[in-house]
C-alpha positions as CSV (number, residue, x, y, z in Angstrom):
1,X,5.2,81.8,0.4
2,X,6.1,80.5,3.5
3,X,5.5,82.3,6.9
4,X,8.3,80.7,9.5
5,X,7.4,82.4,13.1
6,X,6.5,86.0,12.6
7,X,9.0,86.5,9.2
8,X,7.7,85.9,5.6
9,X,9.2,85.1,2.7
10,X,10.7,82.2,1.2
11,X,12.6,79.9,3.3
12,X,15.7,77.8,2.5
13,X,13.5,74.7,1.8
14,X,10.8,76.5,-1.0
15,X,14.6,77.7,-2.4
16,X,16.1,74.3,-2.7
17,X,12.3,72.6,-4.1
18,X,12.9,75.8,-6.9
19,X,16.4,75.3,-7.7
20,X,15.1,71.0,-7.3
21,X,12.2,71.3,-10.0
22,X,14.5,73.8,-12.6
23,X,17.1,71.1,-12.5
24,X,14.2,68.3,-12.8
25,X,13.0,70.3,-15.9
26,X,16.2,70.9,-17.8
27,X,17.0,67.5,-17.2
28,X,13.9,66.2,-18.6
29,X,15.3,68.2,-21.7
30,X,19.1,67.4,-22.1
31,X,18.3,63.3,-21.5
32,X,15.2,63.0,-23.4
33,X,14.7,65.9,-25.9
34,X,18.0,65.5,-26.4
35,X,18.2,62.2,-28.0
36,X,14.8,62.8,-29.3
37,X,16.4,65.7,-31.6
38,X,19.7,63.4,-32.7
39,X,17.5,60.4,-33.4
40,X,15.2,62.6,-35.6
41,X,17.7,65.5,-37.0
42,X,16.3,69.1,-36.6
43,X,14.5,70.0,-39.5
44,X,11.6,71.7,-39.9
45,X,9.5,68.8,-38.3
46,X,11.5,68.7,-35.4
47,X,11.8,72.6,-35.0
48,X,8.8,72.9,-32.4
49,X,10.4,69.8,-30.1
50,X,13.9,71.8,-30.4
51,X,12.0,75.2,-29.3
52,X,10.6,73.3,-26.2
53,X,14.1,71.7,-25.6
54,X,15.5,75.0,-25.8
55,X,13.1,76.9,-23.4
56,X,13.3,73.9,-20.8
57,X,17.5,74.3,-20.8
58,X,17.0,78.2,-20.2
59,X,14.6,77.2,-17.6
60,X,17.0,75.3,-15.7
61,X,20.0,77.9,-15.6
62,X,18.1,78.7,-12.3
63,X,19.0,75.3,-10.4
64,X,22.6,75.8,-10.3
65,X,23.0,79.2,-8.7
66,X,20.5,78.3,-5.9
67,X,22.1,75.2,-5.1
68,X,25.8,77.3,-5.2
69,X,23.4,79.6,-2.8
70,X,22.5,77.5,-0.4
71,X,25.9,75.7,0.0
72,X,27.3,78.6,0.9
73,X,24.3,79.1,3.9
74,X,25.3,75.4,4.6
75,X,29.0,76.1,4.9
76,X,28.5,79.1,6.9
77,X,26.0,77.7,9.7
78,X,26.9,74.0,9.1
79,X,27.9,72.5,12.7
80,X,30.5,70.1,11.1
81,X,31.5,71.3,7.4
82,X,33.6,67.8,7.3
83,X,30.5,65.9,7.3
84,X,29.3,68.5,5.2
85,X,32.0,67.8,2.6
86,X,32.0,63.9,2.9
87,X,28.4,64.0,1.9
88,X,28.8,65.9,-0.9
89,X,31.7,63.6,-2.1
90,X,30.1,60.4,-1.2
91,X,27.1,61.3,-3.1
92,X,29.2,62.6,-6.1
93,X,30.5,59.3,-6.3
94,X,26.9,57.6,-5.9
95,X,25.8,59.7,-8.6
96,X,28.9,59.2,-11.6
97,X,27.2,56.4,-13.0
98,X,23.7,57.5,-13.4
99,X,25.3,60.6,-14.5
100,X,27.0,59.2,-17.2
101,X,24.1,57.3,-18.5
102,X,22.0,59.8,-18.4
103,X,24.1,62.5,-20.3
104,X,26.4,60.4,-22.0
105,X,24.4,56.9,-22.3
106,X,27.8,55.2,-20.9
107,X,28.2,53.7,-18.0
108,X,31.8,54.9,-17.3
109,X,32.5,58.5,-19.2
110,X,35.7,60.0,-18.0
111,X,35.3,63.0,-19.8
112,X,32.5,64.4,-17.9
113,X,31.8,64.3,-14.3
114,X,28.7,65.3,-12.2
115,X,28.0,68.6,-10.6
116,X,28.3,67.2,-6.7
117,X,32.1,67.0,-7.3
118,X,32.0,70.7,-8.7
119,X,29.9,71.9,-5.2
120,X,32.8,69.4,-3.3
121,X,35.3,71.7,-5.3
122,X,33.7,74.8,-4.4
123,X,33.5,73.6,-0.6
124,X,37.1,72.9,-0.8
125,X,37.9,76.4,-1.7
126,X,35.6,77.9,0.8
127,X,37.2,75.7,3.7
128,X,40.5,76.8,1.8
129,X,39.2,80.7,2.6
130,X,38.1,79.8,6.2
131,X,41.2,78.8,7.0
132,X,43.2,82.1,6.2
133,X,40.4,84.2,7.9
134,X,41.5,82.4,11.3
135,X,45.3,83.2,10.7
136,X,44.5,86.6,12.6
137,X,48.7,86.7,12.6
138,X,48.8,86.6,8.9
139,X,49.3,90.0,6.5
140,X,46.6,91.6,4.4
141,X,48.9,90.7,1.4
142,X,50.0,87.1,1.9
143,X,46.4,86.3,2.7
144,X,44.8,87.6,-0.7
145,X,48.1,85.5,-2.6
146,X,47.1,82.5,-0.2
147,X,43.0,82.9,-1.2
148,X,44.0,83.2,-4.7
149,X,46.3,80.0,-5.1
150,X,43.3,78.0,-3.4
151,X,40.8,79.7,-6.1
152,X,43.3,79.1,-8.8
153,X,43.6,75.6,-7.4
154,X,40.1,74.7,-7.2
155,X,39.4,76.4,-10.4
156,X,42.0,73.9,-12.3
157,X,41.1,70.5,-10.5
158,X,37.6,71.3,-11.7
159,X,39.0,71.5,-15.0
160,X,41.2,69.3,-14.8
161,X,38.5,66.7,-13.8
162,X,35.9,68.1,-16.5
163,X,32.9,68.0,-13.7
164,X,29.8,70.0,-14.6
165,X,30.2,74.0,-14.5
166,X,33.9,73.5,-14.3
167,X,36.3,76.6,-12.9
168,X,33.8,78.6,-13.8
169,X,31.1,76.9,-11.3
170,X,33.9,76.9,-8.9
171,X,34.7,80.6,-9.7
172,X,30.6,81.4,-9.1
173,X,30.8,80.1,-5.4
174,X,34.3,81.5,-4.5
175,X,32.7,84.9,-5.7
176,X,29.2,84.4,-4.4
177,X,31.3,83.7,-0.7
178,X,33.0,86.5,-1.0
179,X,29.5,89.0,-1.5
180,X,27.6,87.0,1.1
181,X,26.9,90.1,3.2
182,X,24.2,91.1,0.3
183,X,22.1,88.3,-0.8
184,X,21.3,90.2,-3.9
185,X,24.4,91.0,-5.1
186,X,26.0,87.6,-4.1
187,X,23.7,85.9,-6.7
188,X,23.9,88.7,-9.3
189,X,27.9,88.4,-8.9
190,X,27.4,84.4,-9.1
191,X,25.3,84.5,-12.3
192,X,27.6,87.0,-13.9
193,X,30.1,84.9,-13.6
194,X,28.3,82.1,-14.6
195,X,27.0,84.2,-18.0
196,X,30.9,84.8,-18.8
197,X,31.2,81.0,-19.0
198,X,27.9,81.0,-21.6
199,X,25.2,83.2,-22.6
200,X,23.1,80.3,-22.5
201,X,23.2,81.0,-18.6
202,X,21.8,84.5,-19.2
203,X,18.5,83.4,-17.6
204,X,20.0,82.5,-14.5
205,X,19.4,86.2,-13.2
206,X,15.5,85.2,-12.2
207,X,17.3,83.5,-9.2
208,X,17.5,87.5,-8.0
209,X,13.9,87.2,-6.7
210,X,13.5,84.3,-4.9
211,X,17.1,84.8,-3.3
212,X,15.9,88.5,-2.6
213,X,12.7,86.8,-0.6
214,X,14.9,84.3,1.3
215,X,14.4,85.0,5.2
216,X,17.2,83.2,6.5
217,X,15.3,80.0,7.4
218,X,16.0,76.8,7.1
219,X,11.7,75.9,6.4
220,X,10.8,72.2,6.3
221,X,13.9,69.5,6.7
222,X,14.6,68.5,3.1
223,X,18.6,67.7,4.0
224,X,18.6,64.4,2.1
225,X,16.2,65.4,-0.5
226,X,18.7,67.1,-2.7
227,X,21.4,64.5,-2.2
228,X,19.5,61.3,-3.1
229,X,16.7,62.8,-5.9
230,X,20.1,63.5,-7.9
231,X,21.1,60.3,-9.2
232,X,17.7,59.1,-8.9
233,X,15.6,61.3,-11.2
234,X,19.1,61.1,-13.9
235,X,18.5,57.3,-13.5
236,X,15.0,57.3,-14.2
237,X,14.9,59.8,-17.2
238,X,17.8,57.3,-18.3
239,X,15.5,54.5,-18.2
240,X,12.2,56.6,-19.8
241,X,14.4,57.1,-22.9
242,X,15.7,53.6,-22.9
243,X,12.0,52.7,-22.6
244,X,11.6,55.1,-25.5
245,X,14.3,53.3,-27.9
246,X,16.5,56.2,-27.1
247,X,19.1,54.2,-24.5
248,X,21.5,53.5,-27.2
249,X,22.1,57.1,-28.1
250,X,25.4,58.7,-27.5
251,X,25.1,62.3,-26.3
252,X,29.1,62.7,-26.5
């Protein structure tokens, strides 16, 4: 718990360090445990390594919700959301290669790109919403067509680019935006939509009690920690499991 003047609770920064280890842990799962269990096959022998796999994974539905969270608190109170969205791109591009290592054990992997450009995506659409909120001279009808075609959009370069989450991560921040005025129900919308995507995400919905002890803080200033401990922890779990004799194995 964090106390931040006179309000307690759980400020943006003990949010991000959450959603920061979940990711770390299901990470430590898909790029190690991973390889572990095609190198060895599952069989009976391997059956307790692929339990621990599996709980680590549902561990980790947590991250992705937070982080869709808190760029929505950063779009909304950012003081330049251009910056905001250069960032996220820059570091999307930083982090392709030690994303594809790590999940594909490639170097290049065209198939499959990193979740930064899926958060860029969603920032897109967001800016996309912005946008037609100003246009005070607008209609009630021709905005909801004009936020739609910018979801729609979003939704199918996400796709169309194969990044992590997809349309449906898109879809989760458009949707989260949209139920911002109730913290709760923004991340029980988000992992709803995230569950219709895969089950698998089903244990996203513990994300409902941190969020619902956020006090609107930003806590301790961990802007860059996010942005660089991405392609560096994927890097070195890469290089663990190449330590390990597990570089050479092809997750895709």
């Amino acid at each position: 718990m964090e106390t931040i003047g006179k309000k307690k609770g759980l400020a943006g920064s003990s949010l991000k360090m959450i959603a920061i280890i979940t990711m770390f842990i299901d990470h430590t799962a898909a790029v190690i445990l991973e390889r572990m269990l095609y190198g060895q096959g599952l069989s009976p022998e391997t059956m307790n390594l692929y339990i621990v796999y599996m709980v680590m994974r549902l561990i980790g539905r947590l991250g992705f919700p937070i982080f869709c969270f808190l760029l929505i608190e950063g779009f909304c109170y950012t003081r330049n959301v251009k910056k905001y969205a250069l960032r996220l791109f820059l570091f999307a591009l930083i982090s392709e290669v030690p994303f594809d290592l790590g999940f594909i054990g490639n170097t290049f992997y065209w198939q499959y790109q990193n979740v930064f450009f899926t958060l860029f995506i969603g920032l897109l659409v967001l800016m996309g919403f912005r946008f037609a909120e100003e246009k005070t001279e607008w209609g009630k009808p021709f905005l909801i067509v004009f936020d739609f075609l910018v979801l729609a959009a979003g939704m199918y370069a996400a796709d169309w680019l194969m990044t992590d989450y997809g349309g449906m991560g898109v879809l989760a921040i458009a949707a989260m935006y949209l139920f911002r005025k109730n913290r709760v129900l923004e991340a029980g919308i988000g992992c709803t939509v995230l569950t219709m995507m895969s089950l698998n995400e089903i244990t996203a919905f513990f994300v409902l009690i941190p969020i619902h002890k956020y006090n609107g803080k930003r806590g301790w200033n961990l802007k860059w920690v996010f942005y660089v401990f991405y392609p560096l922890h994927i890097l070195l779990l890469y290089l663990i499991a190449y330590a390990m004799g597990l570089g050479n194995i092809m997750l895709r």
